[in-house]
KERO-736882 format. One record per atom (N, C-alpha, C): residue in three letters; residue number from 1; atom name; x, y, z. Coordinates in Angstrom, 3 decimals. Atoms other than C-alpha are relative to their C-alpha. Example, Ala and Ser with C-alpha at 12.3 -4.5 7.8 and 13.67 -1.06 7.14 Angstrom:
<sites>
(site Ala, 1, N, (0.890, -1.190, 0.000))
(site Ala, 1, CA, (12.300, -4.500, 7.800))
(site Ala, 1, C, (0.900, 1.200, 0.000))
(site Ser, 2, N, (-0.820, -1.190, -0.060))
(site Ser, 2, CA, (13.670, -1.060, 7.140))
(site Ser, 2, C, (-0.770, 1.090, 0.730))
</sites>
This chain:
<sites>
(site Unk, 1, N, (0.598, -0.158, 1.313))
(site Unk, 1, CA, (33.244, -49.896, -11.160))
(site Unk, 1, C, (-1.156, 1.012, 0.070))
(site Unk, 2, N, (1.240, -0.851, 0.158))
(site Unk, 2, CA, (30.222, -48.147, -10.264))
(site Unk, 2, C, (0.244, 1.513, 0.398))
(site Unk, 3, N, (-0.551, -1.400, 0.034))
(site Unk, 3, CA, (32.342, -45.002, -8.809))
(site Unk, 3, C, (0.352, 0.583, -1.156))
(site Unk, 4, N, (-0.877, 0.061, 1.204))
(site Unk, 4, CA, (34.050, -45.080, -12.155))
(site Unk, 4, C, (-1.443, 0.738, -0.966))
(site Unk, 5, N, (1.230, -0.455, 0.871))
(site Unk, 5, CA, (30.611, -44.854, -14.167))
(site Unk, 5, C, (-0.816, 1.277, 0.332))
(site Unk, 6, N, (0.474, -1.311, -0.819))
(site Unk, 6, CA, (29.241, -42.494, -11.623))
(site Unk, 6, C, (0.581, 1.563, -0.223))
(site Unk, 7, N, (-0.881, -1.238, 0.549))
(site Unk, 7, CA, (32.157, -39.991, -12.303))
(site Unk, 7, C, (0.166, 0.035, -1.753))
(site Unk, 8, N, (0.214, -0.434, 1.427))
(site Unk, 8, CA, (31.993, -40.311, -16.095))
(site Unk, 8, C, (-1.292, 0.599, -0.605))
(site Unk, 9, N, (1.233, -1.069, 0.626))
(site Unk, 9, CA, (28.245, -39.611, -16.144))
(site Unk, 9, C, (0.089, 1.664, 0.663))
(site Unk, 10, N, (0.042, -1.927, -0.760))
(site Unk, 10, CA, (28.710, -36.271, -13.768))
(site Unk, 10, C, (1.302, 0.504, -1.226))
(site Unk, 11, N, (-0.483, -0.846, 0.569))
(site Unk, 11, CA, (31.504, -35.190, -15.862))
(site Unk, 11, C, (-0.420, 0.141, -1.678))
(site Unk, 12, N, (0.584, -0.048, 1.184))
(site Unk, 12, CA, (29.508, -35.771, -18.882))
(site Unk, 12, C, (-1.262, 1.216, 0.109))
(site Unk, 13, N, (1.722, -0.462, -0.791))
(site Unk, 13, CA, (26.202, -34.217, -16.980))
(site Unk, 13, C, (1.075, 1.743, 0.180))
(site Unk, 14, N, (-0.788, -1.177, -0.440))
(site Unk, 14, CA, (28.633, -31.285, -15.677))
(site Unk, 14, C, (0.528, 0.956, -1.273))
(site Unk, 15, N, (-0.610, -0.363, 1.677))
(site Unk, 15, CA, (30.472, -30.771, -19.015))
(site Unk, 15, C, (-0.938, 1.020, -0.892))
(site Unk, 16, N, (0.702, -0.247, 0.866))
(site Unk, 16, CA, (28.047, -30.704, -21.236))
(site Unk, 16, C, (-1.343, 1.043, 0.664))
(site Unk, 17, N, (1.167, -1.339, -0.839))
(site Unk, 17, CA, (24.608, -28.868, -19.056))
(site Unk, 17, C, (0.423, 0.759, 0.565))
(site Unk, 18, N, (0.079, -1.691, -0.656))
(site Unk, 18, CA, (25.921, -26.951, -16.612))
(site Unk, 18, C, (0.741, 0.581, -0.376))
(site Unk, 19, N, (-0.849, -1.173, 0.544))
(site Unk, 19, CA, (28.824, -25.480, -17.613))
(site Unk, 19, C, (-0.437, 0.070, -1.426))
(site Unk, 20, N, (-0.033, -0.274, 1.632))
(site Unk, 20, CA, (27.969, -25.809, -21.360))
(site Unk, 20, C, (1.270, -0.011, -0.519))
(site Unk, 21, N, (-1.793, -0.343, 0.294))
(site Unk, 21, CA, (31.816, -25.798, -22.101))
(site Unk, 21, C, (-0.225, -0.887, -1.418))
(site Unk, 22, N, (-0.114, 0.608, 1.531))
(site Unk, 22, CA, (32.985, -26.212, -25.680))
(site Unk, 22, C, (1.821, 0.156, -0.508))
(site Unk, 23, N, (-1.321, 0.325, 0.427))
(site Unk, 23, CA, (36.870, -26.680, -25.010))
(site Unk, 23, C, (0.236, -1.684, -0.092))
(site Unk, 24, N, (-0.390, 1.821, 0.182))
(site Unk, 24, CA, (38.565, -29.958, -25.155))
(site Unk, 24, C, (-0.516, -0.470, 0.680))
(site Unk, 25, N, (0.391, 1.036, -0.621))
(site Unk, 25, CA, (37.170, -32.754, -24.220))
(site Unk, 25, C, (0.767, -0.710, 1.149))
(site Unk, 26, N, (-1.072, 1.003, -0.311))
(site Unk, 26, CA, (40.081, -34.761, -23.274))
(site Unk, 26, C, (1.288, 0.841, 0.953))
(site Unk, 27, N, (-0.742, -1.204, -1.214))
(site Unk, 27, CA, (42.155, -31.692, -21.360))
(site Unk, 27, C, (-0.773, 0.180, 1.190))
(site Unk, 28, N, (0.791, -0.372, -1.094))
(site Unk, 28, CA, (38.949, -31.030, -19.466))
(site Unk, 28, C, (-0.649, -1.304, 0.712))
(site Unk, 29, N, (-0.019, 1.690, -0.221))
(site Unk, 29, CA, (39.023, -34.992, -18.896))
(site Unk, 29, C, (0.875, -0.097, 1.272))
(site Unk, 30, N, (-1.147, 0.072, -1.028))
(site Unk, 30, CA, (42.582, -34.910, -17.539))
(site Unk, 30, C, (-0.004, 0.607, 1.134))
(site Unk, 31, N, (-0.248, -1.107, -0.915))
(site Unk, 31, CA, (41.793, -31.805, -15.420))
(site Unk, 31, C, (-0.853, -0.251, 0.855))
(site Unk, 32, N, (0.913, 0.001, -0.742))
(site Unk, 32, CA, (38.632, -33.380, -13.704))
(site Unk, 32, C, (0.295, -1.129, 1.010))
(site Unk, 33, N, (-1.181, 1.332, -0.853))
(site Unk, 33, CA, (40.838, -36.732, -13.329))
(site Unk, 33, C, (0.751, 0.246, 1.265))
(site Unk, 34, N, (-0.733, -0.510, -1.438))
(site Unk, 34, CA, (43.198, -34.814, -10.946))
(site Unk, 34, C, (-0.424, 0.400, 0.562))
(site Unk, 35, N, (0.383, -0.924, -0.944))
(site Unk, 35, CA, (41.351, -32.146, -9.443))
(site Unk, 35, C, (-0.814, -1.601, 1.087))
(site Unk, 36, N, (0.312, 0.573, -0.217))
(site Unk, 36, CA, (39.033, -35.487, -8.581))
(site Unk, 36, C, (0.628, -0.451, 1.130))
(site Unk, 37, N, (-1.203, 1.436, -1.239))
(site Unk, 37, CA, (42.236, -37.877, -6.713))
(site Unk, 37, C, (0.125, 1.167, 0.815))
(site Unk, 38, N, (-0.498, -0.566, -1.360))
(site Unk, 38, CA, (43.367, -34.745, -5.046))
(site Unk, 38, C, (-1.382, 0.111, 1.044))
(site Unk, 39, N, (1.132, -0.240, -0.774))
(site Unk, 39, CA, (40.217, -33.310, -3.602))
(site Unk, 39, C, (-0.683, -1.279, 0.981))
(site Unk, 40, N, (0.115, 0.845, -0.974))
(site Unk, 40, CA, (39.664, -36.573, -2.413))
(site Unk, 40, C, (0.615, -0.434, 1.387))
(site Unk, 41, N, (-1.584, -0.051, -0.706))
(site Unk, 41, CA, (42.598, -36.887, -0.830))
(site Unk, 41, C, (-0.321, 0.680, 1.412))
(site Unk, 42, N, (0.266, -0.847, -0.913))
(site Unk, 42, CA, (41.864, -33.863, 0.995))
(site Unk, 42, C, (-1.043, 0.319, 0.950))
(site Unk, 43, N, (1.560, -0.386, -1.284))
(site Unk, 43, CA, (38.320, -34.235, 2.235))
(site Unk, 43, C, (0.030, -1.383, 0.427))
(site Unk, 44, N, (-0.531, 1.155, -0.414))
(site Unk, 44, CA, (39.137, -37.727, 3.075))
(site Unk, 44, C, (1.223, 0.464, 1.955))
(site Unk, 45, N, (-0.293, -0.320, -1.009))
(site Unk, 45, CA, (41.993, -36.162, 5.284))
(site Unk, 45, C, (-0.319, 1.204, 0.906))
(site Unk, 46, N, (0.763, -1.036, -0.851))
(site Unk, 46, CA, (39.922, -33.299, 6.843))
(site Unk, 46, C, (-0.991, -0.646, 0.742))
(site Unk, 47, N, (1.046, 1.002, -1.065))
(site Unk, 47, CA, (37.465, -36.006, 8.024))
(site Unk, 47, C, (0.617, -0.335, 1.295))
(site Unk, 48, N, (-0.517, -0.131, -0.777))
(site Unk, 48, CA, (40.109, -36.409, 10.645))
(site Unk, 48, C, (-0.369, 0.496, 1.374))
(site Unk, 49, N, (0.590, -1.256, -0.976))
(site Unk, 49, CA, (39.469, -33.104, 12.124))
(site Unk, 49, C, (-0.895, 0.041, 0.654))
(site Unk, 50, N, (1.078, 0.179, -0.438))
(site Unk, 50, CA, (36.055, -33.392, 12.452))
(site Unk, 50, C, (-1.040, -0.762, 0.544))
(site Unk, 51, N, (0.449, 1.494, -0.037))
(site Unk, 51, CA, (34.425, -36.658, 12.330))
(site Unk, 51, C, (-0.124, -0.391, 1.489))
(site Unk, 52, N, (-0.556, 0.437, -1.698))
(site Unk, 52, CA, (35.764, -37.730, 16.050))
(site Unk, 52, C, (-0.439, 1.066, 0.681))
(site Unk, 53, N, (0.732, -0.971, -0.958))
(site Unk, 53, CA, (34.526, -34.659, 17.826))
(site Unk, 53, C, (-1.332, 0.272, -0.357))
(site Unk, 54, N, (1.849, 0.086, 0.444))
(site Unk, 54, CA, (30.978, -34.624, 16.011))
(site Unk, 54, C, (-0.427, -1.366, 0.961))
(site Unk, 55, N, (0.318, 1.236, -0.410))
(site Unk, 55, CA, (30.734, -38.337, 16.853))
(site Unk, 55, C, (0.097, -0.052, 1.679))
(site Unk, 56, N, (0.268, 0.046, -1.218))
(site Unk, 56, CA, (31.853, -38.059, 20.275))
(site Unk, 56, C, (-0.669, 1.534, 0.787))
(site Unk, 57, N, (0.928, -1.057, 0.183))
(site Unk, 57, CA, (29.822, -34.932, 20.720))
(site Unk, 57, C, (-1.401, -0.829, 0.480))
(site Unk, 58, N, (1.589, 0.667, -0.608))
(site Unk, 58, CA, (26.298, -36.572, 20.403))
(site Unk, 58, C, (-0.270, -1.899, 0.299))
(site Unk, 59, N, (0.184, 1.801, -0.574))
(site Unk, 59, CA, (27.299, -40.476, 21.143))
(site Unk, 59, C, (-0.181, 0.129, 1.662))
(site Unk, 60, N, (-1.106, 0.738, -1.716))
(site Unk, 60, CA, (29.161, -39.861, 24.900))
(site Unk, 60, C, (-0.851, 1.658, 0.498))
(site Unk, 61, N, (0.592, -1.432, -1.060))
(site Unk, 61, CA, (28.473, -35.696, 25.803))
(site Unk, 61, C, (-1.469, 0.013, 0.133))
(site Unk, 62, N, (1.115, 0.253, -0.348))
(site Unk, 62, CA, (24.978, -36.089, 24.970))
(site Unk, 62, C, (-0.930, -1.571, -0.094))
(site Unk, 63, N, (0.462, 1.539, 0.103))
(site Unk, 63, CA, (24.407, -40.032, 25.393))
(site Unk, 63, C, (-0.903, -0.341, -0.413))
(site Unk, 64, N, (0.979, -0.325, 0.706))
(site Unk, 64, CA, (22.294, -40.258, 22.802))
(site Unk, 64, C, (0.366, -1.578, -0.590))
(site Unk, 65, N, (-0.173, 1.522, 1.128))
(site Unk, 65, CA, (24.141, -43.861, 21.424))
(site Unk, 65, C, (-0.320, -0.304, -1.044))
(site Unk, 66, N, (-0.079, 0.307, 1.427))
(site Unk, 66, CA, (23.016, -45.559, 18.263))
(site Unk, 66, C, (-0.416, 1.031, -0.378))
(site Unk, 67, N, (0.964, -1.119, 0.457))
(site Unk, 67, CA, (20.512, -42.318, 17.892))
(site Unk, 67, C, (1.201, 0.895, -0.381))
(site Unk, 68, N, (-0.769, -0.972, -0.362))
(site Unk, 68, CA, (23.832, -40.004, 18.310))
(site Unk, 68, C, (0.565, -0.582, -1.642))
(site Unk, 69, N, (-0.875, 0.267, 1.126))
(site Unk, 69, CA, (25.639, -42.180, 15.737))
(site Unk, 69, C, (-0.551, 0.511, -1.272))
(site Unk, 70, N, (1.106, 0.129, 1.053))
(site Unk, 70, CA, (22.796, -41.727, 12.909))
(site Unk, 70, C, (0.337, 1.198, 0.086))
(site Unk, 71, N, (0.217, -1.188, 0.095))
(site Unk, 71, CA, (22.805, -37.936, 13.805))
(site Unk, 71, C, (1.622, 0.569, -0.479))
(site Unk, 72, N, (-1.726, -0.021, -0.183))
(site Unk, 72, CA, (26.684, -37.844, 14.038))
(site Unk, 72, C, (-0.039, -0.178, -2.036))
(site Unk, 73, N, (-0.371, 0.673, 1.086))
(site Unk, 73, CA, (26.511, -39.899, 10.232))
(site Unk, 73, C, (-0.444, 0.929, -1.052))
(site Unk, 74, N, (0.483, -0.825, 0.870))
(site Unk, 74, CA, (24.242, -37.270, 8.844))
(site Unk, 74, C, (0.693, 1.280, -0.310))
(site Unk, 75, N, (-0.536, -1.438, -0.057))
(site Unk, 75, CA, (25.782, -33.924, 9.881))
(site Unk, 75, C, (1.344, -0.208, -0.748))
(site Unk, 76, N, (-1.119, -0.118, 0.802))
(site Unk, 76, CA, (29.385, -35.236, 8.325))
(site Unk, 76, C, (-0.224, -0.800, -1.148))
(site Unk, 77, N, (0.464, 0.063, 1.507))
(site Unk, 77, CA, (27.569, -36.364, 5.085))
(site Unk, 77, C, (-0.387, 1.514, -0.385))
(site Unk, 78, N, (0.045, -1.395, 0.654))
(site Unk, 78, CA, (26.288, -32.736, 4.895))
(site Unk, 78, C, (1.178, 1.131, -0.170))
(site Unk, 79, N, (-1.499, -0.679, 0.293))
(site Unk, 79, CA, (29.970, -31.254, 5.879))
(site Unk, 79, C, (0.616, -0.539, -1.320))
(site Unk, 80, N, (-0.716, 0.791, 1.611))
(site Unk, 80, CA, (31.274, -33.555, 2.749))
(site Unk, 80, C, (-1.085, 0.656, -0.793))
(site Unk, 81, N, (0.626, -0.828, 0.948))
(site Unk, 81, CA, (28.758, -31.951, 0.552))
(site Unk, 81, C, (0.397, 1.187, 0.278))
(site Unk, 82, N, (-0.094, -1.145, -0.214))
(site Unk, 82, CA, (29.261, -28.772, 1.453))
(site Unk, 82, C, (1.490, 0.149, -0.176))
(site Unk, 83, N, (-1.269, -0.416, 0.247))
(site Unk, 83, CA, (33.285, -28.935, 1.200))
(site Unk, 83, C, (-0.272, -0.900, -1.082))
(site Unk, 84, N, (0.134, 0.511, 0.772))
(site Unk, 84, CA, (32.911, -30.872, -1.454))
(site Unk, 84, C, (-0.558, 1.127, -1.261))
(site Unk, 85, N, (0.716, -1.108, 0.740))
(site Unk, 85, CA, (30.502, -28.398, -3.480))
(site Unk, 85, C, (1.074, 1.436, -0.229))
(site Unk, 86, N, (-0.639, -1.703, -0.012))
(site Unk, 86, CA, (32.580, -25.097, -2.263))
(site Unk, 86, C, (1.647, -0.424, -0.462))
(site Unk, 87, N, (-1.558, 0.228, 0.495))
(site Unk, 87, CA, (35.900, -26.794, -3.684))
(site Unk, 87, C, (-0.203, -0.209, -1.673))
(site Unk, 88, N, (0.320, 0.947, 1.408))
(site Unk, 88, CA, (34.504, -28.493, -6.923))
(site Unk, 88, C, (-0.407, 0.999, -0.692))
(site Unk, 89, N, (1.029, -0.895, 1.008))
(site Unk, 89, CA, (32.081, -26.026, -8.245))
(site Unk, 89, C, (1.035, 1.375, -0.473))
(site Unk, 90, N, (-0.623, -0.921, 0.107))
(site Unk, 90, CA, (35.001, -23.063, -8.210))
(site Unk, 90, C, (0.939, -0.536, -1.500))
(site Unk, 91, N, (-0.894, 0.797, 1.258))
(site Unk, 91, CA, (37.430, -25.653, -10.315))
(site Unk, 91, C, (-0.765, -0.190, -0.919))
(site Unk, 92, N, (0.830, 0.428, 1.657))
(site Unk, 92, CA, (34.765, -27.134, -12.779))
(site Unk, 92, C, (-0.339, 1.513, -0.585))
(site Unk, 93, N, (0.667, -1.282, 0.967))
(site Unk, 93, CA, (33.877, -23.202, -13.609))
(site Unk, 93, C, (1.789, 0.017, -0.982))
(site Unk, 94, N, (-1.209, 0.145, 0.396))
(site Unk, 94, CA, (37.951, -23.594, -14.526))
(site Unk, 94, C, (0.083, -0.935, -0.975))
(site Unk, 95, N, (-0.322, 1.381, 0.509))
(site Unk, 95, CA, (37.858, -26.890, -15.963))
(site Unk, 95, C, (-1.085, 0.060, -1.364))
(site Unk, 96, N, (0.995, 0.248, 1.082))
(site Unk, 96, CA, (34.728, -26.607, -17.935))
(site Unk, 96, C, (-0.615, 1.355, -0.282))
(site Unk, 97, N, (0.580, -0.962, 0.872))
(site Unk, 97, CA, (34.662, -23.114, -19.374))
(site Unk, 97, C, (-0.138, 0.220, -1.406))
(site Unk, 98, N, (0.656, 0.416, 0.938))
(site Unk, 98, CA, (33.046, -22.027, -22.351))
(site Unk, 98, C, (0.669, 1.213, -0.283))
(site Unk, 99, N, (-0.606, -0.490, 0.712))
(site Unk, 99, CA, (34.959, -20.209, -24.953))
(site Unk, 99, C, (-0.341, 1.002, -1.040))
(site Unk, 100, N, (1.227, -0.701, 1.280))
(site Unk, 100, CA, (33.155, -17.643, -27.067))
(site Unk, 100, C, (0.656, -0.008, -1.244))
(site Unk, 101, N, (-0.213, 0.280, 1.900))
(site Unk, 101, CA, (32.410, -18.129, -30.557))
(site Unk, 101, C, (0.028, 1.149, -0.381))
(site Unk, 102, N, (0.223, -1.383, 0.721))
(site Unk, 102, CA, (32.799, -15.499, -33.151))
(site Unk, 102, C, (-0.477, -0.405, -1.033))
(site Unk, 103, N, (1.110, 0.407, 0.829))
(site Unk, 103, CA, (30.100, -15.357, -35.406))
(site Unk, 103, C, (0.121, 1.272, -1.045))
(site Unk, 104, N, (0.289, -1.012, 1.094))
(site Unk, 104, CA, (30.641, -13.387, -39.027))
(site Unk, 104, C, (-0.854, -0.007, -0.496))
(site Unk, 105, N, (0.948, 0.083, 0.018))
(site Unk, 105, CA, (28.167, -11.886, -40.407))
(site Unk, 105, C, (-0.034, 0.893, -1.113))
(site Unk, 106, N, (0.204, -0.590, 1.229))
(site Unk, 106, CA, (27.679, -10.923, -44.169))
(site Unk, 106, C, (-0.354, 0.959, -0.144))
(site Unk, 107, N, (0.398, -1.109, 0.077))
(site Unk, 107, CA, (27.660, -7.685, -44.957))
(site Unk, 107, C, (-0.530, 0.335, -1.630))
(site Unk, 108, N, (0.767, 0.228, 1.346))
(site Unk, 108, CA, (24.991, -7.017, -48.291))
(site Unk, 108, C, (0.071, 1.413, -0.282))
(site Unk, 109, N, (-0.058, -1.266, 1.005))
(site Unk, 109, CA, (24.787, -3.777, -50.623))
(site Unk, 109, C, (-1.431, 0.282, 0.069))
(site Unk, 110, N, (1.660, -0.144, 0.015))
(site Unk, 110, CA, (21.545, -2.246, -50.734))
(site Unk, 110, C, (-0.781, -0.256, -1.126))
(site Unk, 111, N, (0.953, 0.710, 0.740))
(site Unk, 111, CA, (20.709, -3.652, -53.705))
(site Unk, 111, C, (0.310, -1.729, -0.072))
(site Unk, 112, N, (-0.222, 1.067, -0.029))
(site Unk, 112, CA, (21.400, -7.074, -52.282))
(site Unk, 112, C, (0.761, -0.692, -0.021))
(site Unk, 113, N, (-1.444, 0.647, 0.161))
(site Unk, 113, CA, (24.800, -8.268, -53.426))
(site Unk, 113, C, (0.303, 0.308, 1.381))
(site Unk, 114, N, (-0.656, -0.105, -1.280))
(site Unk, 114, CA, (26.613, -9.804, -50.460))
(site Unk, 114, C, (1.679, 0.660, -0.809))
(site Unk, 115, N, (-1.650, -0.344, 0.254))
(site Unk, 115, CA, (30.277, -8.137, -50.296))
(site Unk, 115, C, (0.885, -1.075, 0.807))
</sites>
């Protein structure tokens, strides 16, 4: 539940401030829905890769133990931000662009009458 709320305020927070976007709501809903499951998906299975050689890195090569783990826990919280950020932020400029308005603009007579 609280992931759930968490991702409706960012795509509200995202939506609306940063991108400013003024297409659909409910398209740019669906499109944050998926990009969301996959991307997870994917940095979920890239943790794989990395995770296990960070960890045994500063637990065992430099026997550093619980200290190693903590350091280990931080550096692949900042890799997940960082793939996280450089995947997301490219799509939401996709997902939540802003559409230009066209703004007419009365053209008047020089003695005032609009035409």
């Amino acid at each position: 539940i609280t992931l759930l709320i968490a991702q409706v305020m960012d795509f509200i927070l995202q939506r609306n401030i940063t991108f400013k976007s003024n297409t659909s709501i409910w398209v740019a809903a669906f499109w944050y829905a998926a990009a969301y499951v996959v991307i997870t998906f994917i940095a979920a299975a890239a943790q794989g890769f990395y995770k296990a050689p960070i960890y045994a890195f500063f637990m065992e090569t430099l026997s550093w133990g619980a200290t190693g783990s903590v350091v280990a826990d931080v550096i692949t919280m900042i890799i997940n931000s960082a793939i996280s950020f450089w995947v997301f932020y490219p799509i939401f400029k996709v997902i939540f662009r802003q559409v230009p308005v066209t703004v007419e603009i009365a053209e008047h007579d020089p003695d005032g009458a609009q035409r």
